[in-house]
N, C-alpha and C positions, 0 to 999 in steps of 0.2 A: 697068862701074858708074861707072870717075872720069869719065869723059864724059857721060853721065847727069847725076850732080851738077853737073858744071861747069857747060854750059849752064842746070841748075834755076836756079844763083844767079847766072848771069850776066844772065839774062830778071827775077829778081825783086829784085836788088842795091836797091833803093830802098826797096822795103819792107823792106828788115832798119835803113835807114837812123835815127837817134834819137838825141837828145841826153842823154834822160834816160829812166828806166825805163817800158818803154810794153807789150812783148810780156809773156803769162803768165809764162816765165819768166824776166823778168828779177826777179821780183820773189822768185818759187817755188824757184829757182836761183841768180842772176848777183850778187844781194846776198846770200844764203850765199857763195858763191864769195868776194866781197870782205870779208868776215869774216870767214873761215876762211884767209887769207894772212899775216894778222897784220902785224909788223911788218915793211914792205918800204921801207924807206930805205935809199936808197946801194944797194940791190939790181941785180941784171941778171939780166930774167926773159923769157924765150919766152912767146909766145901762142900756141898751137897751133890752127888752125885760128880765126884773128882774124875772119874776115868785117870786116864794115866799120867794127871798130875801137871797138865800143865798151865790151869790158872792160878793152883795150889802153890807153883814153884812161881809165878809172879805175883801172887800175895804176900810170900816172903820175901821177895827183891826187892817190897816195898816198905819192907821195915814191921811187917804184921812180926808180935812177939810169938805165935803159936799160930800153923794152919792147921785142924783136923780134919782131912780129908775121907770122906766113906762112898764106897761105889758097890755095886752089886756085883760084879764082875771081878772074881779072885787074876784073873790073868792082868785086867787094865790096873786093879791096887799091885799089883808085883811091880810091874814095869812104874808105877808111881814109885815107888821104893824104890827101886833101880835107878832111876833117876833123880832121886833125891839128893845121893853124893853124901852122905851123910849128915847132912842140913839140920840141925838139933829141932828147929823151927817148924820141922815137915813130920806130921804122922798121917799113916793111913790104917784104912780098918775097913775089913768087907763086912756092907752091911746092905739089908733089903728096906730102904727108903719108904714103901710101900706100908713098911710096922715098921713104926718109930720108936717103940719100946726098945728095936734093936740097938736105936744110938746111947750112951752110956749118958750117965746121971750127971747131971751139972749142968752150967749154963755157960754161955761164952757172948762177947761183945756185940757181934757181928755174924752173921751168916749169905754164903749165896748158894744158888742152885742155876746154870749157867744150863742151860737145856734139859734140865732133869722132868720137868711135870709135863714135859709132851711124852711121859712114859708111862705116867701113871696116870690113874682115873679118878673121875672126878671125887668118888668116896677117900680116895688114897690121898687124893691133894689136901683134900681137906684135912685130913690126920694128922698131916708133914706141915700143914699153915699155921693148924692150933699146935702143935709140936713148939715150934720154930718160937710161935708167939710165947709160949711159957718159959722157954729156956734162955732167950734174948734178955739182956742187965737193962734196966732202965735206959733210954737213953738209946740205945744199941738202934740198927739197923737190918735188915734183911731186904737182899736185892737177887732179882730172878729172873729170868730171859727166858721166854718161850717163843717158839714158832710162829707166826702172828696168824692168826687163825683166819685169813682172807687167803693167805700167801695160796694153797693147794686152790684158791677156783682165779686167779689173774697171771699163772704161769704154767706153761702148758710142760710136757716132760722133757727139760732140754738140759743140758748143764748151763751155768756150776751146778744145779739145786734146782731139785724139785719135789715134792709131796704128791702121790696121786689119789683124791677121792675118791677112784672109784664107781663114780654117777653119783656116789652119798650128795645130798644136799648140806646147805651149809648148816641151816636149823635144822634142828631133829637128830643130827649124825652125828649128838655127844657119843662119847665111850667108844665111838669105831676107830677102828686102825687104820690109819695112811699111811701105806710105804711110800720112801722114799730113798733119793738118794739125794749125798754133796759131795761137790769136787775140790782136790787137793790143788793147788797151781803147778805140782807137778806131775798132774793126772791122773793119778789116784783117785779112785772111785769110794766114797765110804757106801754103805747100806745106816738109813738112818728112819726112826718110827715117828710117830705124831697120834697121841689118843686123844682126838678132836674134843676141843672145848672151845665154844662161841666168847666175845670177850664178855659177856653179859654174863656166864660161868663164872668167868673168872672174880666179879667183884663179888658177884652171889658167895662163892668160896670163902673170898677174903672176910666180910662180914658175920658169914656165918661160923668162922673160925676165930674168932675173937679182935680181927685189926679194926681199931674204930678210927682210924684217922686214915684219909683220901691218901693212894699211894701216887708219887712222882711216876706218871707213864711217859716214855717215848716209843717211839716207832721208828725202827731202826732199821737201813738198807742203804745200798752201794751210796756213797758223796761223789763229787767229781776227784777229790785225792786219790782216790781207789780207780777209777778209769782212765787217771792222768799215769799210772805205776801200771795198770795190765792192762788197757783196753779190749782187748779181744777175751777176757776171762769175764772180767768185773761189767763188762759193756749190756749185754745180752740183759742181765737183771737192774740197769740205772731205773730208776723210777717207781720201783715195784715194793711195796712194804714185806720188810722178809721175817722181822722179828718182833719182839714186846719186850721193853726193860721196863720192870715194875721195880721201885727203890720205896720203901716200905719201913717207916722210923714207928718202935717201941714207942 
């Protein structure tokens, strides 16, 4: 499967490319995500799974004293660099998520992963959760957004976003792949994955990887802000649960 991924976002590293919010979710997702961080000054936070940098380059706008961003994909960490502008704040570094040995020795404040474990399985998340859990300061935080694991069976294939099961049922179909895709507002098509985990996984995961305190969950999808600004993009999915923000305190 990392080879699969790698070359998806090596061949589409352009299209994830944007200065300001432009994919469904950056608006559905990646602005919860930078409001649910809070105050990050003076901070030193991981990006897990950064692609080409661009909630890395709004954790800096917010005052974080260090982002270290690592993605699998040498093409999307270039174009993270590229866009960095030479930002002292901004490092990247390709790495396979998948083995955590690869991320370097030390610990940092704060970490997120912004769609990264709907790539990996469920033995791998768990690696990346005990990972995360040892390397976070007292105190510190880790917050994660995944795919909401309903979303592939109450949306059928339509734009912006969809996931296609397959006929897989919802129980039983851990570790299977869902293609999908999400749209850009400027129509741009991305190709995006889903390695299916029920949310009953996901606390199994978290416990079994060392977080012993209940993590802050929402469930995230279009508000009426978002269909009052594009109605015909944003309209199609009002009501639909699209995401998971799990916000996760050391």
């Amino acid at each position: 499967m990392t080879r699969d991924i790698r070359s998806l976002y090596e061949q589409a590293s352009s299209d994830w490319e944007r200065s300001a919010p432009l994919l469904l979710s950056d608006y559905t997702a990646r602005e919860r995500v930078l409001e649910a961080v809070g105050d990050i000054r003076g901070l030193h936070l991981w990006d897990l799974g950064c692609g080409e940098g661009y909630v890395s380059r709004r954790l800096a706008a917010l005052g974080a004293r260090q982002v270290d961003g690592f993605d699998l994909s040498a093409a999307m960490v270039e174009g993270a660099q590229r866009q960095a502008h030479g930002r002292e704040a901004l490092h990247y570094c390709v790495a396979d998520l998948a083995v955590p040995q690869q991320l370097p020795p030390g610990s940092c404040d704060a970490a997120v992963a912004v769609f990264l474990f709907n790539y990996l399985s469920l033995a791998a998340t768990q690696r990346l959760l005990a990972h995360v859990y040892g390397a976070l300061r007292p105190g510190g935080f880790f917050l994660f957004t995944v795919p909401h694991p309903a979303f592939p069976y109450l949306h059928q294939q339509h734009p912006p976003f969809f996931l296609d099961p397959a006929g897989q049922p919802y129980l039983g179909s851990e570790d299977q792949i869902f293609a999908g895709r999400i749209w850009r507002r400027d129509g741009v098509v991305n190709t995006v994955r889903a390695c299916h985990k029920t949310l009953q996984d996901y606390f199994r995961l978290l416990a079994a990887s060392g977080w012993q305190r209940l993590p802050q969950l929402e469930e995230l999808g279009v508000t009426e802000a978002h269909v009052a600004l594009d109605p015909a993009f944003f309209g199609p999915l009002q009501g639909v649960p699209l995401h998971l923000l799990f916000l996760l305190r050391r």
